[in-house]
Every structure is written in C-alpha cells, then in structure tokens.
C-alpha positions as CSV (number, residue, x, y, z in Angstrom):
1,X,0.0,0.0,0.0
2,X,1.5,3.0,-1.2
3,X,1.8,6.3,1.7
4,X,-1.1,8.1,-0.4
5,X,-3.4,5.6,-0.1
6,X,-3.0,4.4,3.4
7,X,-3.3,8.3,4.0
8,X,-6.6,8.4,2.9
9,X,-7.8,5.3,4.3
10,X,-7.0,6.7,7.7
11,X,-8.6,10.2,6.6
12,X,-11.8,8.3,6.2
13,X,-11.4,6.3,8.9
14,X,-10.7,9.3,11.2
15,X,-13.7,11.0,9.7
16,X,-15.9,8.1,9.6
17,X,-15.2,7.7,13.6
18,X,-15.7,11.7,14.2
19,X,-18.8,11.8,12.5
20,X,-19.7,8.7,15.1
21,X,-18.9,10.4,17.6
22,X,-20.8,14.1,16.7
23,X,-24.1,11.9,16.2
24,X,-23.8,10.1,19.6
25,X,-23.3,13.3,21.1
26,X,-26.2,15.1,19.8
27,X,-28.7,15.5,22.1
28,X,-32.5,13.4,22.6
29,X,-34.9,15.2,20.0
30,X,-38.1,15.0,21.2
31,X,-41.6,15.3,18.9
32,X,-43.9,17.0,21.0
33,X,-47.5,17.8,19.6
34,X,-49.6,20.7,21.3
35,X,-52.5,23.3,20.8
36,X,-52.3,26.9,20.9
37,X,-51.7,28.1,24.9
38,X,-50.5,24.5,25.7
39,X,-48.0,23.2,27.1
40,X,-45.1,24.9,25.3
41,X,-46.5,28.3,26.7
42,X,-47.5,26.6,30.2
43,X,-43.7,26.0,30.3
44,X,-42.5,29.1,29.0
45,X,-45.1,31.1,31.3
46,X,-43.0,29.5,34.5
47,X,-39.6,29.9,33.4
48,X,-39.3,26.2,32.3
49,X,-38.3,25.8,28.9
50,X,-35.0,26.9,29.2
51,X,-31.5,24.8,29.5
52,X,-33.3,21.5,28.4
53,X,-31.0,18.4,28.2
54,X,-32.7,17.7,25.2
55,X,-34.5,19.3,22.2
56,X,-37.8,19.6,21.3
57,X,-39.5,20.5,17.8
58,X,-43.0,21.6,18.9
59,X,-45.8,21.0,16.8
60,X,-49.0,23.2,17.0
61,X,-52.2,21.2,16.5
62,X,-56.2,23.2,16.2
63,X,-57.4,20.1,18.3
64,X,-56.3,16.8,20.4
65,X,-57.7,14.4,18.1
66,X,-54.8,15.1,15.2
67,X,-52.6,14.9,18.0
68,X,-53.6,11.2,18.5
69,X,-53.3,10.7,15.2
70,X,-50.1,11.4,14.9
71,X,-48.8,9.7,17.6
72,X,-50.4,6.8,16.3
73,X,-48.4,7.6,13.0
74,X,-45.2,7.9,14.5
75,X,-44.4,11.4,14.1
76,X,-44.9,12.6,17.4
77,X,-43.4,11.2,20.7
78,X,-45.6,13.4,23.5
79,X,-48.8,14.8,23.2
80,X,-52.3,15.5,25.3
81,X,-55.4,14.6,25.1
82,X,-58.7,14.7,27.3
83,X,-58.7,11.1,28.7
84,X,-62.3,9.1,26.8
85,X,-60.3,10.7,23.5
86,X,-57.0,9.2,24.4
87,X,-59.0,5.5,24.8
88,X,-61.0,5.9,21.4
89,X,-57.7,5.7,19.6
90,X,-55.9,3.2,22.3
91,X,-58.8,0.8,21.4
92,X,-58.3,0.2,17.9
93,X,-54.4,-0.4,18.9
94,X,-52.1,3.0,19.1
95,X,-49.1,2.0,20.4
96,X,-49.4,4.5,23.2
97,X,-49.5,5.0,27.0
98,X,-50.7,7.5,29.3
99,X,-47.8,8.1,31.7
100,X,-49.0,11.3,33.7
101,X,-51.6,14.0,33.5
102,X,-53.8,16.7,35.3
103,X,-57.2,16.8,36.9
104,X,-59.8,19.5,36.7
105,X,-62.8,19.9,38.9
106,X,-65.4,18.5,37.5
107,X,-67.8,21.5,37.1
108,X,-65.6,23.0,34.5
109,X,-67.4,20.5,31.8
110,X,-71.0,21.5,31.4
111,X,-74.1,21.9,29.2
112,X,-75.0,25.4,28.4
113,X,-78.0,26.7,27.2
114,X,-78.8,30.4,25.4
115,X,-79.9,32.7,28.7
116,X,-83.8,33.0,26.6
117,X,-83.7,29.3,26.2
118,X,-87.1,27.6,28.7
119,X,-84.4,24.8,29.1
120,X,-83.6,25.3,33.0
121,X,-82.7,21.7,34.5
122,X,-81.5,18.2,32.8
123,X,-84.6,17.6,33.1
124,X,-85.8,19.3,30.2
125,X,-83.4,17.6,28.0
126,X,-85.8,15.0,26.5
127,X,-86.8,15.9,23.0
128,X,-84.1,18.6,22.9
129,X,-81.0,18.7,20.4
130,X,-77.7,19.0,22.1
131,X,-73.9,19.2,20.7
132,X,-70.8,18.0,21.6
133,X,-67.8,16.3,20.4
134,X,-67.8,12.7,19.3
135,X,-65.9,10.2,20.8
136,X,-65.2,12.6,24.1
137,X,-66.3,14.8,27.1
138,X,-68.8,16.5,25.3
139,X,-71.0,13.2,23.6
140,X,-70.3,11.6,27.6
141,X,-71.4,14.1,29.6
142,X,-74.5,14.8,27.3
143,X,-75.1,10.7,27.7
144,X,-74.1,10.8,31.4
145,X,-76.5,13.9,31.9
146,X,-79.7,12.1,30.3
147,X,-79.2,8.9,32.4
148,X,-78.6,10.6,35.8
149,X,-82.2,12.5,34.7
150,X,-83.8,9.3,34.1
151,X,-83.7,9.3,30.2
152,X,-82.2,6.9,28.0
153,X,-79.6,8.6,25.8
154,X,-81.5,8.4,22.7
155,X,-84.2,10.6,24.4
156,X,-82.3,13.8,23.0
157,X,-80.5,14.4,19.6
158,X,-76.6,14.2,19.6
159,X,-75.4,16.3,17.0
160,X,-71.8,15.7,16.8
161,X,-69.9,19.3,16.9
162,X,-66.4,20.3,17.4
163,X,-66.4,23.7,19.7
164,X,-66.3,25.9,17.2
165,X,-68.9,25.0,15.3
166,X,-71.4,24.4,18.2
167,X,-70.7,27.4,19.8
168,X,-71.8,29.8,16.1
169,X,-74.7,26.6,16.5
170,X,-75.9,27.3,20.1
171,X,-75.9,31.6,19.4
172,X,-78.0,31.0,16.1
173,X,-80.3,28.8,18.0
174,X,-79.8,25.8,15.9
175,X,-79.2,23.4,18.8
176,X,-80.5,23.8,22.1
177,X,-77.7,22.9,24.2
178,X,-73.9,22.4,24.0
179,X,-71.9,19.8,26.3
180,X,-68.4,21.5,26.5
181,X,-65.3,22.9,28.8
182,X,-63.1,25.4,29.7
183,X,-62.2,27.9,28.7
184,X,-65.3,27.9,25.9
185,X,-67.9,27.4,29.3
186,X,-66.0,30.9,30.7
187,X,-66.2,32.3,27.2
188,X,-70.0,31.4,26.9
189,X,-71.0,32.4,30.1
190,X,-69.2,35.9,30.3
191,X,-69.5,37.2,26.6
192,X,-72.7,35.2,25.0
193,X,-74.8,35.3,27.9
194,X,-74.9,31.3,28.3
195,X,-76.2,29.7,30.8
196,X,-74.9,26.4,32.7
197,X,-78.1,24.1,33.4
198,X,-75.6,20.6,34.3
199,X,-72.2,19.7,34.7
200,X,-69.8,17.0,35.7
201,X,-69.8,16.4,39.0
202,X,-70.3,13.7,40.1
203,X,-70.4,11.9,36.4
204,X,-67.0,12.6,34.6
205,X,-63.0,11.7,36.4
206,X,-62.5,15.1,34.2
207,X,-58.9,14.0,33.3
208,X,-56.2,14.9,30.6
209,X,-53.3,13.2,29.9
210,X,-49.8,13.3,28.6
211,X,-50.0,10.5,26.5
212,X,-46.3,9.1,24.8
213,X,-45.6,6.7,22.1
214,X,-44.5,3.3,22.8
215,X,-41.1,4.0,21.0
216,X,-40.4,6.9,22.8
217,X,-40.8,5.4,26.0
218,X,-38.5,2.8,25.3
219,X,-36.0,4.8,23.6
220,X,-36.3,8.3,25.1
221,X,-37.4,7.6,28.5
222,X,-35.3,10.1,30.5
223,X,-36.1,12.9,27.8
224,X,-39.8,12.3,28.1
225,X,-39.4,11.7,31.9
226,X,-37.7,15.2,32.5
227,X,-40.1,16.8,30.0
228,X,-43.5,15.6,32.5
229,X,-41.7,16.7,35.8
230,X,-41.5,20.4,34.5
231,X,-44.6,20.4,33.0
232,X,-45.8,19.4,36.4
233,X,-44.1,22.3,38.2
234,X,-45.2,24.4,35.6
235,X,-49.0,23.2,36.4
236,X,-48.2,24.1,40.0
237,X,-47.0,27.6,38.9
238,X,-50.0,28.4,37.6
239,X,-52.1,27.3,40.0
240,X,-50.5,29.8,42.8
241,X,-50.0,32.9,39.6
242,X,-53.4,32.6,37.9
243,X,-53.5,36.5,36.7
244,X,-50.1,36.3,35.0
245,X,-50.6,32.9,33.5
246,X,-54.0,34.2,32.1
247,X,-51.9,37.3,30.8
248,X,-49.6,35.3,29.1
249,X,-52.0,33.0,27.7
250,X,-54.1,35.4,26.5
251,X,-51.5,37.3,24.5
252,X,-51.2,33.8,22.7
253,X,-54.7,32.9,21.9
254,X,-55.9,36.2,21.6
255,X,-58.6,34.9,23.9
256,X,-60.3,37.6,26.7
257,X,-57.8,37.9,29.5
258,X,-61.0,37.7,32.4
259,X,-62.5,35.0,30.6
260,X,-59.1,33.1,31.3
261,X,-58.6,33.9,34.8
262,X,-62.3,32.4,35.6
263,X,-61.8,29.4,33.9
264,X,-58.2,28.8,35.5
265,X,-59.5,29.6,39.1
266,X,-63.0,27.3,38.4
267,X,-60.7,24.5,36.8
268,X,-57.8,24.7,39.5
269,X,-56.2,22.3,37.1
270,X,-53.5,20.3,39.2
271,X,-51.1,16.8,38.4
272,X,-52.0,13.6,39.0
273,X,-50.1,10.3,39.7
274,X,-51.4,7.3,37.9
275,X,-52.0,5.1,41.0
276,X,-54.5,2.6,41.5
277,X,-57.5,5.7,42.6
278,X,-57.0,6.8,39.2
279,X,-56.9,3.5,37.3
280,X,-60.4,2.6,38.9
281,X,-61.5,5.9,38.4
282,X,-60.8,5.9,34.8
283,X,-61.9,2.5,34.3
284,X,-65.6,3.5,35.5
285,X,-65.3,5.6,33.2
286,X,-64.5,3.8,30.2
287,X,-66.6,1.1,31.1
288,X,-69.8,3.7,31.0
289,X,-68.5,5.1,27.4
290,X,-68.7,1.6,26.3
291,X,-71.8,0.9,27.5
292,X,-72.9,4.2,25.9
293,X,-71.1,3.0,22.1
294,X,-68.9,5.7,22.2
295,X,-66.0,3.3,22.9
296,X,-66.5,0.4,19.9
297,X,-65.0,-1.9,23.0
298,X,-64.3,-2.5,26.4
299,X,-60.4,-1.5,27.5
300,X,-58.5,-2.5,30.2
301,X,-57.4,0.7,31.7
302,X,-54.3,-0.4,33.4
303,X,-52.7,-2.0,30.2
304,X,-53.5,1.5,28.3
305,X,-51.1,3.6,31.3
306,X,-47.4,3.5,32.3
307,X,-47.6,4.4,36.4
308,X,-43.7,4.2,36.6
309,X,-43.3,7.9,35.0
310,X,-45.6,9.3,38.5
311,X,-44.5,6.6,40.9
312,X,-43.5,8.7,44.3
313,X,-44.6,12.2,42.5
314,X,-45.2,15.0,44.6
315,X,-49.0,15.2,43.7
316,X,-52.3,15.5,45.1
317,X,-54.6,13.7,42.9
C-alpha cells in the first residue's frame, strides 16, 4: 500500500469515527404535539423551557384528536389529550400509553343553554337537540347527563360538533344545548350570555393526559421523563400565579384575559399520579362510554397507562 493511499484510508477512517462520535453526542430530540396556549406556553409562562437536556421540535395542533393521530403515526413522541379521547384511539391499537396528566374539577365541563332558552334543568333535555364532540367529554357528559335525569340517551338528539362549530350553533339557535369545557364554558358564560343548566360532577374523572408513544418510551425515556416533571411544576406555577398565567395565555390565543382567569381559578387544574384511585376511576369511566357506544369496546385501563413515570410524584390527585 502506497503512503497516499493508506493516508486516505486513515482520513476516512478518522472522519468516519468523528462523524460517530458528533451523532452520539447530539442531544434526545423529542416530537412534541400541542395546541395553541398548551403546554409549550404553560412552560415558558414558568420559566421552564430553558436549559433543556434535550430538544424539542414543537408542533401546533387546532385540536387533540390530530394529536392522537399522529402519535399513532409515529411522528410525534408526546402529546395530550382529554382522557375518553385518548382510549377511542388506544382501542383500535395506538401503540401509546398514558404516563401522567392533570385533573380539573369536574364542574368546568357542562351543558349550556342560550340565557332565553325555557331549558332550565337536565330535566328538560328530553326531546331537545344538544352538541358536543364525538368520541369525548362533550358526547359523555350529554349521555351521562340524560341517564342521571332518568332518560335513555336516545331521548335527545346528539349532534356531533367540534367547539367551534357548536358554539356559532348554540348563538344562532340551531341546537338547544352544548356539552363542553373550559375555557369555551367561561367564554360562553361571560360574553354570550350562556347559561350552565348541568355539569360533571359527580359523572365525569375530568382527566387529561400526557399521553407518549411506545417507542419513545423505550428509547427516550429520560427525555420524556424530565419533560413531565416540569410540566408538572409548571401546572403548580399556575395554579398559585393565575393573573399572569392568564396574561400570558391570553396574548397567545388572543382569547379575553377575564375569561381566562375564571376558567383557570373554576378549573384549579392540578397533576396527578397514575396510582390505582386513578386507574379505577378511569376504568368506571371507560366502562360507562362503552356501555354508551362511544368506545367500539371495552379496554382494560391499566394496560392503556405507564404508572412508573408518577410513581413517588409529589402530587395531590
């Protein structure tokens, strides 16, 4: 072998083993999908987004369904969804896991009602025509309203609506209630004149989670780990500064900054550790969607969640 050419070979070589080295030291890139006033400005809000061990390329979504989509697709690794949305796609076989989350009170999901509307109590639901989305909160709590009134659900008219589209629905009078949540309740209530004639108490585990892929778990588990724990310091940040958390949101969304500091305070969103309380809550609550055909099946809960990213977390849930 002549000097040039063993010169080169250990050029390449050299190069070959450098380039090796760059990749392994690059950091964890994670795929996180979110909607407008999310979690990216959640974090951002309390000072958390900054010296990350990791990346992340954030991807802004108009709803949680596409979200679950594309985790199911691979091209995200994190995401959040409302927790009978999160199953509907789990069912059919998304390789994903729920692996931490929030809880709101339960009030903060309702059905309204136009203020001139003679609709004053569940009970006047039979016969009526009420919105919500498919597949979620809104069709459940409209089904969970009518039983716990002593209807069967097909004693009122579902008319599957995303938010938008119910709320231009509900103003023009073309449905006579709307099963929804925060902030849109807040909205409703403060600048349309809506009124709240039921809620969720007592009928919904009012639940999101932080839902992850499969893959991600098992190859970016300390990235994704980290990422949960500050979004849930971030949670309790904006618990205890509700004003400048509104204030901040609001300059994102272009959404009413008082309208956003009464849903905050009314949803006095907080973490949650999947534990067994959860799991049983959550199952009750899948096994009712079942029975109601929004799920196409019954799930078992505890194979659909990962408890080892909340085991010994700080949380009250």
């Amino acid at each position: 072998m002549n000097k040039r050419l063993s010169a080169t070979l250990i050029a390449a070589a050299l190069s070959a083993t450098l380039t090796t080295f760059a990749f392994a030291a690059d950091p964890v890139t994670l795929r996180i999908g979110d909607q407008k006033g999310g979690n990216r400005s959640l974090l951002e809000a309390a000072g958390l987004a900054k010296d990350l061990p990791y990346k992340i390329v954030w991807s802004e979504f108009p709803a949680a369904a596409p979200i679950l989509e594309a985790l199911n697709a691979g091209a995200l690794d994190v995401g959040h969804t409302g927790d009978l949305a999160f199953l509907s796609i789990y069912a059919v076989g998304a390789p994903i896991k729920a692996i931490g989350g929030v809880r709101a009170n339960p009030d903060t999901q309702a059905i309204l009602v136009r203020n001139d509307s003679p609709i004053k109590t569940a009970a006047d639901l039979k016969g009526k025509r009420l919105a919500g989305t498919r597949g979620g909160w809104g069709q459940f709590l409209i089904d969970a309203t009518l039983e716990k009134a002593g209807y069967k659900i097909t004693d009122a008219t579902f008319a599957p609506l995303g938010p938008v589209d119910a709320k231009i629905a509900l103003v023009a009078g073309s449905i006579d209630g709307w099963a929804v949540w925060e902030p849109y309740v807040s909205f409703a209530v403060l600048k349309d004149n809506a009124r709240v004639i039921a809620d969720g108490a007592g009928l919904t585990p009012t639940l999101t989670f932080i839902i992850a892929s499969e893959q991600a778990i098992a190859t970016k588990r300390e990235a994704v780990a980290d990422f949960l724990q500050r979004l849930n310091k971030a949670r309790t940040w904006s618990r205890e500064h509700v004003e400048e958390y509104a204030k901040n949101t609001a300059e994102l969304t272009k959404l009413p900054e008082d309208v956003l500091v009464r849903a905050y305070k009314a949803q006095d969103t907080r973490p949650i550790a999947i534990d067994d309380g959860v799991i049983k809550e959550f199952q009750e609550a899948s096994d009712r969607a079942t029975r109601y055909g929004i799920l196409s099946k019954p799930v078992d809960v505890s194979k659909a969640v990962d408890r080892s990213f909340t085991q010994g977390a700080s949380v009250s849930n």
